[in-house]
N, C-alpha and C positions, 0 to 999 in steps of 0.2 A: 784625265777628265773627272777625276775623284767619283767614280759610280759606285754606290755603299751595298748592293748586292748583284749577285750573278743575270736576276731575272732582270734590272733594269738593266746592266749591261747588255744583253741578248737583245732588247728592247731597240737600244739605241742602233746596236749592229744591224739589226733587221729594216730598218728605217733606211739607213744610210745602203745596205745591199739591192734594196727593193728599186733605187733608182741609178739608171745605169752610169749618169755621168757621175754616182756617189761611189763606187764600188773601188776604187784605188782609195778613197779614204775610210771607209768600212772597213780595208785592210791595215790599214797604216794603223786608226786607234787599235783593232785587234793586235797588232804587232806590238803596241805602245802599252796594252793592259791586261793581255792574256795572264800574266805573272801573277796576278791578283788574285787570280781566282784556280790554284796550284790543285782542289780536290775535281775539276769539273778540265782536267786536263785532256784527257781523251776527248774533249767535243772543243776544245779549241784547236788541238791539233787536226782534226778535220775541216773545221773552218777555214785554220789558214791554207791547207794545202788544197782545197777547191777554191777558195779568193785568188791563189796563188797561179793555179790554171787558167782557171776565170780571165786571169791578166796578161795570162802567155807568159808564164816565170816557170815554164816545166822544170827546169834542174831544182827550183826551189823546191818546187812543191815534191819531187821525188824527194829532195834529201830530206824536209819534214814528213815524208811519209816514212823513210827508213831509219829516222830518228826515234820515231812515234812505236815503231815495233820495237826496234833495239832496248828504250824504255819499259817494253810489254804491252803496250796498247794496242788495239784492234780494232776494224771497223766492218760494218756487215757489210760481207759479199756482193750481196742482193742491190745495196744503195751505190759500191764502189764499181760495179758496172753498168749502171743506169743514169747515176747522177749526171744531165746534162753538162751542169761544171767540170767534168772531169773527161771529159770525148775527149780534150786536147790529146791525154796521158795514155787512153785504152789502145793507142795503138804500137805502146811503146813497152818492149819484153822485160823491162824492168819495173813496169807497173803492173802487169798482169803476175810478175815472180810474186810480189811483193801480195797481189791481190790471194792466190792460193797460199801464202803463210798465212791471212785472214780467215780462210776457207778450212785451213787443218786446224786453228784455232779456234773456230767456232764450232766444229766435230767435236773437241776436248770440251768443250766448255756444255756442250748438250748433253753429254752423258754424267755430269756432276749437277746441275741447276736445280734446283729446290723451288718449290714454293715460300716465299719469304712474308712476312710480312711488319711493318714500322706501325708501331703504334705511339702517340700523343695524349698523353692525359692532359683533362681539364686543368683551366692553373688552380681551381680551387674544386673541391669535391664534396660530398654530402649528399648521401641519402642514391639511388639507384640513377644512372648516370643515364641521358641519351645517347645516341653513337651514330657516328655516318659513318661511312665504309666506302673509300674514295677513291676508284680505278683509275690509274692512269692510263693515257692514252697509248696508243701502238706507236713503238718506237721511244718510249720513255722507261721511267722504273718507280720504285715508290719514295726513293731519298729526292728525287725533282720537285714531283707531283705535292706530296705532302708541304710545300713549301710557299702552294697556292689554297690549300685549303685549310691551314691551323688555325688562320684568326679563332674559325669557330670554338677551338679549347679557351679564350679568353672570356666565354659565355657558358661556360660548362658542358661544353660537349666533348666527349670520348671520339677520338680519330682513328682510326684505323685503316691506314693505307697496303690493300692488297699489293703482291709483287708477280707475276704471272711466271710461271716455271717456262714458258716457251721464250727462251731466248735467240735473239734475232742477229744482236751485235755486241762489244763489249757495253754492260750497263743499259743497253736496248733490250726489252720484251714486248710480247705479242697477246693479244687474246683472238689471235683467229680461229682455235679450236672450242667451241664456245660450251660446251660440254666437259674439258676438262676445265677449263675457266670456273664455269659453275660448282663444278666439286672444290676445286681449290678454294673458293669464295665462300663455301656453306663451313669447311672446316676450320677455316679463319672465322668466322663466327662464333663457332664451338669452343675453340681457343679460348677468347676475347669471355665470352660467357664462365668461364673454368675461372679468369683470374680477375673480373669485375663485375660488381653485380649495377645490372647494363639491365633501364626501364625495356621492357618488349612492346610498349604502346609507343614508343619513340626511336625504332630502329629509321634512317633514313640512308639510302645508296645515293651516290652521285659518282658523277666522273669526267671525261673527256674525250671525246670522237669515241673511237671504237668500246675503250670502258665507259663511257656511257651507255652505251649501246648494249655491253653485257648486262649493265647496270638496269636497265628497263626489262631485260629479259629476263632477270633476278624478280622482280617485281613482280610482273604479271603471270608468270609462272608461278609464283610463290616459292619460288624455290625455299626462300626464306622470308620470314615473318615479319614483315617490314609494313611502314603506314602511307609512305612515298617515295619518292627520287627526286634529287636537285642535279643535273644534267647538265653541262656544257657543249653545243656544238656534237650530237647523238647522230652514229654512224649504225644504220640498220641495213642490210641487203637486201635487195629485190624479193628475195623467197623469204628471208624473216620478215619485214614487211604484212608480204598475202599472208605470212601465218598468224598473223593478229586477233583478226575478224574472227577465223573459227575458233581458235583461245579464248578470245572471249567472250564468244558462245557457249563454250562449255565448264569457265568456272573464272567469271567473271569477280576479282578480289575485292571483299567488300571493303571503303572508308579509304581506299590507295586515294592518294591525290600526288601531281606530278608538274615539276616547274624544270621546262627547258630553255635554254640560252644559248643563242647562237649569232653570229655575226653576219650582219646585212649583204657583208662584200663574201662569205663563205658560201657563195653560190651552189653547189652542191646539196651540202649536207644543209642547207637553210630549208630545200625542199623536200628532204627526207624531215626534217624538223615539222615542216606545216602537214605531213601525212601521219606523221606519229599523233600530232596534236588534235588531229581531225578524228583518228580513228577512236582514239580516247575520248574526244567529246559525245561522239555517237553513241556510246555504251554508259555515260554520263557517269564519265572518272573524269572529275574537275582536272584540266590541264594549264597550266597559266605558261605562255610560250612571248618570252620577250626577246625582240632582234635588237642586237645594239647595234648602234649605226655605225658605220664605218668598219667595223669589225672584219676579220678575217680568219682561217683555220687555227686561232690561238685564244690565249688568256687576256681579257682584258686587265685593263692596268687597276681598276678596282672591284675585281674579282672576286675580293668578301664583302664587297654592298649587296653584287646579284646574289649570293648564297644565304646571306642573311634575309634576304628580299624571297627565295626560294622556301627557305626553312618557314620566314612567314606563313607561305602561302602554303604550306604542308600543315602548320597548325590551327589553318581554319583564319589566320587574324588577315 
């Protein structure tokens, strides 16, 4: 089907899985084009071996899971016994063997994990740089994420995509400890600071579900010295939420402004979105909150219009 990168491929996959008489052909191009994209191998080998359930092909999807380790690839525990797609398999002693060499691999892999982080320079430079600082969401990593928000280096902006040391799965990370999050995110500024000289009237956060969400918590906390957030679909919890209101009673950041985006059909977090935006208007920190239509828990397809549309609205225009 000649697809020219991985994100519109996923695109198309997800179209075609979402509806059910499509799902033997979401499989079929997957089988037809996985090869293409030989660095994002681990997340196709997952694919097909839940399409492959999904379809009642269990010997398939066993021998691509013992294919996929044999290789070295891993998948988190947590999704390989939960994932509805996969019930076919959990009752089967060869998918649970298979699920503990995931489980002692991901033991190994927590006691080595670093905080990482991918940086993107502007394509052209001069004079003290702006910089966003762009969290991926839970269950991704920064070599994904970075790939939806670079446009901005074609406008002069410094990129910096954090990488969270809580590792989930192979190439999966978490920000569910939102305390070590924070320190890992203030010292990748420090960094960033050390080897570019990075304007401090133009730091901006953004991110996606749950790093968005740390993303806001950077902000209003001041963790770090920032003038807003460009936000995709913002995942806050019930108790970070109530804790707003007295935060921002007691040191309420002056000149923050904040533009959240989220999708119409992202039913959840759209209402966590309208209470974020509410509690910010109240304390009159301009919030600009666009729902795109039809949207759901993911990246829209023109993802650097909202950011450029975002970044606007951080610089007052």
């Amino acid at each position: 089907m000649g697809f020219q990168t991985f994100q519109e491929f996923t695109q198309q996959l997800g179209l075609l899985y979402d509806k059910e008489q499509k799902v033997a052909r979401a499989f079929e191009v997957l089988q037809q084009e996985y090869q293409r994209f030989p660095e994002y191998a681990d997340q196709t080998y997952y694919w097909r071996i839940f399409m492959a359930s999904r379809l009642g092909q269990q010997t398939l999807a066993l021998h691509l899971f013992e294919e996929a380790l044999d290789r070295g690839y891993w998948f988190a525990p947590s999704t390989l016994e939960t994932d509805e797609d996969l019930v076919s398999l959990h009752p089967l002693p060869a998918f649970q063997a298979m699920v503990e060499i995931c489980r002692q691999r991901l033991i190994e892999a927590q006691t080595t994990t670093r905080p990482d982080l991918l940086v993107v320079p502007p394509e052209k430079q001069g004079g003290s740089l702006p910089l966003l600082m762009a969290l991926h969401g839970n269950w991704s990593n920064a070599r994904d994420t970075q790939e939806h928000w670079r446009n901005i280096t074609t406008r002069g902006w410094l990129l910096g995509v954090p990488q969270s040391s809580q590792i989930i799965g192979q190439h999966s990370y978490v920000w569910d400890d939102r305390q070590k999050g924070t320190h890992e995110v203030c010292e990748h500024l420090t960094t960033l600071n050390k080897v570019h000289v990075i304007d401090p009237e133009r730091v901006v956060v953004g991110g996606f579900s749950q790093g968005s969400g740390l993303a806001i918590l950077l902000a209003l906390h001041q963790s770090i010295k920032t003038c807003g957030f460009v936000v995709l679909a913002p995942h806050l919890s019930e108790v970070e939420l109530e804790t707003l209101p007295p935060l921002l009673d007691r040191q309420k950041p002056m000149g923050l402004r904040g533009s959240i985006i989220v999708g119409e059909e992202d039913t959840r977090l759209l209402g966590i979105a309208h209470k974020i935006a509410e509690v910010l208007r109240s304390y009159d920190l301009p919030c600009q909150l666009e729902i795109y239509p039809g949207l759901e828990h993911t990246y829209p397809s023109d993802f650097a219009t909202c950011v450029t549309k975002g970044l606007a609205f951080i610089d007052g225009e």
